[in-house]
Each structure stands twice: as structure tokens, then as C-alpha cells.
N, C-alpha and C positions, 0 to 999 in steps of 0.2 A: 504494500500500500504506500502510496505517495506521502499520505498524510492521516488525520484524527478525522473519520468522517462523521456527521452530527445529523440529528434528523432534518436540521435545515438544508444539509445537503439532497438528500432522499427526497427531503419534499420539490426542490428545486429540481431534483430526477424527474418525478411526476410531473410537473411542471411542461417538463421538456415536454414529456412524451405523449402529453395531451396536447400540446402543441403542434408536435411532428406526426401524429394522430388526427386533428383537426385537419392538415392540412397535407397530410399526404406523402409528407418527406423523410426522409431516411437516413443516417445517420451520416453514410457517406453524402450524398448532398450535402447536408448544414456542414459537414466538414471543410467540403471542396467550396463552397461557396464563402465559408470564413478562413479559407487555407490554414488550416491546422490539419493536423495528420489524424485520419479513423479512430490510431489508436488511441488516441491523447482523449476527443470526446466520445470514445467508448469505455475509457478508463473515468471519466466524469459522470456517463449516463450511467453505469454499473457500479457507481458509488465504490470507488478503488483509488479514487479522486476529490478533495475537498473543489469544491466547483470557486472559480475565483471572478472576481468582479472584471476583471477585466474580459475574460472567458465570456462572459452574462452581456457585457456591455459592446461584446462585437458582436455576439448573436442578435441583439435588441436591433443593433446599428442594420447590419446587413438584412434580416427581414421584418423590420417596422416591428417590433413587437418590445413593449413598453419593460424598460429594464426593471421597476417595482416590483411589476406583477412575475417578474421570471427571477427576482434574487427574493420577494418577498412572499407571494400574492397576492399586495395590496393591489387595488384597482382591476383595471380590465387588460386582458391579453394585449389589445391594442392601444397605445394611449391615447390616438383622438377617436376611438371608438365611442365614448361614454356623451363626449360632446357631439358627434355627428350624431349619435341618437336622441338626443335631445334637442337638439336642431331640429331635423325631420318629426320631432313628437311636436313640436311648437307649432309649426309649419300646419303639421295635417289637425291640428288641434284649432289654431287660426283658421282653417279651410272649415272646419265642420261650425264652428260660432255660431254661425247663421242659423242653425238646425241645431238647437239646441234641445230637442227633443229628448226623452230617456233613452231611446235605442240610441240615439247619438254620442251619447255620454257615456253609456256602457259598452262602445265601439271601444273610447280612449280609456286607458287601462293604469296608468301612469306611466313611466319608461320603459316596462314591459311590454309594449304594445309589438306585437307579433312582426308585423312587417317591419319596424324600424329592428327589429332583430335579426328579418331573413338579410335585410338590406345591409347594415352592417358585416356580418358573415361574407356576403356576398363581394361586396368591397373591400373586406380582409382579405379574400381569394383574390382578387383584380390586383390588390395589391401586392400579394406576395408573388402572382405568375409575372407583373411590371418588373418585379427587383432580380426572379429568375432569369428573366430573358435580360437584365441587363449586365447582370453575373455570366453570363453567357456570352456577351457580345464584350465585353472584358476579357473574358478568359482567349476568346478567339481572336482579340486584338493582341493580348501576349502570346500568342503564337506565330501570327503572322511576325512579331519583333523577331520572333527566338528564331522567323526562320530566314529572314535578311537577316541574322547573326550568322547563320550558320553559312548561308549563301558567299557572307563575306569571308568568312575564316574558309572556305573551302578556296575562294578566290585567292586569300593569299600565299596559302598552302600552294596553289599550283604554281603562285609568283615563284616562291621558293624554291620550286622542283624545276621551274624552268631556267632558275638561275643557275641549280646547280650541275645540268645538262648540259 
């Protein structure tokens, strides 16, 4: 073991996993995507790892997801998740005013109102497949670098053999 692991670690496990759960990902992914090695966040996810703030705070960075709720679970998975929904409850809550009938009122539910929940979800997915494809178009911009490096070192490699001909 790396380190003393504590249940705050564990819980931050769970954490993950409801996370990479929610959304589909895999351990290589969030690895490849925050470039740390498998082993390192499977030695975190399998609690063989005291999980560290910075560790928390490049996952949070790379796919939007609010560092509190992933080192604490204070708050919500997403951090402007809490206020987009309450934005959109205001919104459709201002929309119904006019018809303020009972059914009307037992429509709006408080911040649990069903569709500001599918909506948020929905926009947590739009956002994390946004930050995928652009982890993507990073990783394939460092390739193309690596391969005009190689392109070059092979050029001058043949300088050298033609010099030495």
C-alpha cells in the first residue's frame, strides 16, 4: 500500500464509480484523458491509494465534475448543475404564473421537478462527450507533433549517413 487508507478514501472510491457509472467510462479512459498511468488510478479506485487533491482536482478539471462533491460529496456531481436547474425551474415556473390553477402548481414540484433533472443529466452527457472529443483532438494533435519529430530525426539521421558515404 502506498499509504493509510480512510473511509474518506472509499467513499471518494464510490464516488468515482458512480460517476464512471453515470457516464459510461472506464478507468483507462479517465486515465488516458488525465495522462496518468491505469495503474496509478486503479491503485486509487481499489483503495491501495490514499486518493490526493490534486489527483480529485485534475479529474474535476478534465471532465467538469465539481471537485467538493468528488473529494467531499458536498453538492452536486456537476457544479453549475444545481444552478442550471434552478434557472430552468424559475423559467418554467414564470411560464406557468398565468395558470395558476392546482394542477398547475402540483406540475412545479420544487427543484425536483422531473424534466429540469432529465435536462441537467442530459447536459452533463453533452458535456462530458464536448470535453471527450476534445481530449481527442489533443491527443491526435500530439501525434501528429510526435510524428514531424520523428519525420525530422529520421531526416537527419539520413543527413548523417549520407555524410558518412
Amino acid at each position: 500500500m502506498d499509504g493509510k487508507i480512510t473511509s474518506v478514501d472509499k467513499a471518494v472510491s464510490e464516488r468515482m464509480k458512480q460517476f464512471m457509472a453515470h457516464y459510461g467510462y472506464t478507468q483507462v479512459a479517465i486515465a488516458e484523458a488525465c495522462n496518468v498511468n491505469v495503474s496509478t488510478l486503479s491503485r486509487y479506485m481499489n483503495n491501495k491509494k490514499p486518493w490526493s487533491s490534486k489527483m480529485l482536482q485534475k479529474i474535476g478539471s478534465v471532465f467538469n465534475v465539481a471537485f467538493l462533491w468528488l473529494r467531499d460529496g458536498i453538492g452536486e456531481m456537476f457544479a453549475e448543475e444545481k444552478a442550471i436547474g434552478k434557472a430552468q425551474f424559475a423559467a418554467f415556473n414564470q411560464m406557468l404564473d398565468a395558470n395558476s390553477s392546482p394542477v398547475s402548481q402540483n406540475v412545479i414540484s420544487g427543484d425536483n421537478y422531473q424534466g429540469t433533472q432529465t435536462i441537467n443529466a442530459t447536459e452533463g452527457k453533452i458535456a462530458a462527450l464536448e470535453q471527450k472529443i476534445e481530449t481527442q483532438a489533443q491527443l491526435l494533435a500530439e501525434k501528429d507533433k510526435l510524428i514531424v519529430r520523428q519525420e525530422q530525426e529520421i531526416e537527419f539521421l539520413r543527413g548523417l549517413v549520407n555524410k558518412q558515404q
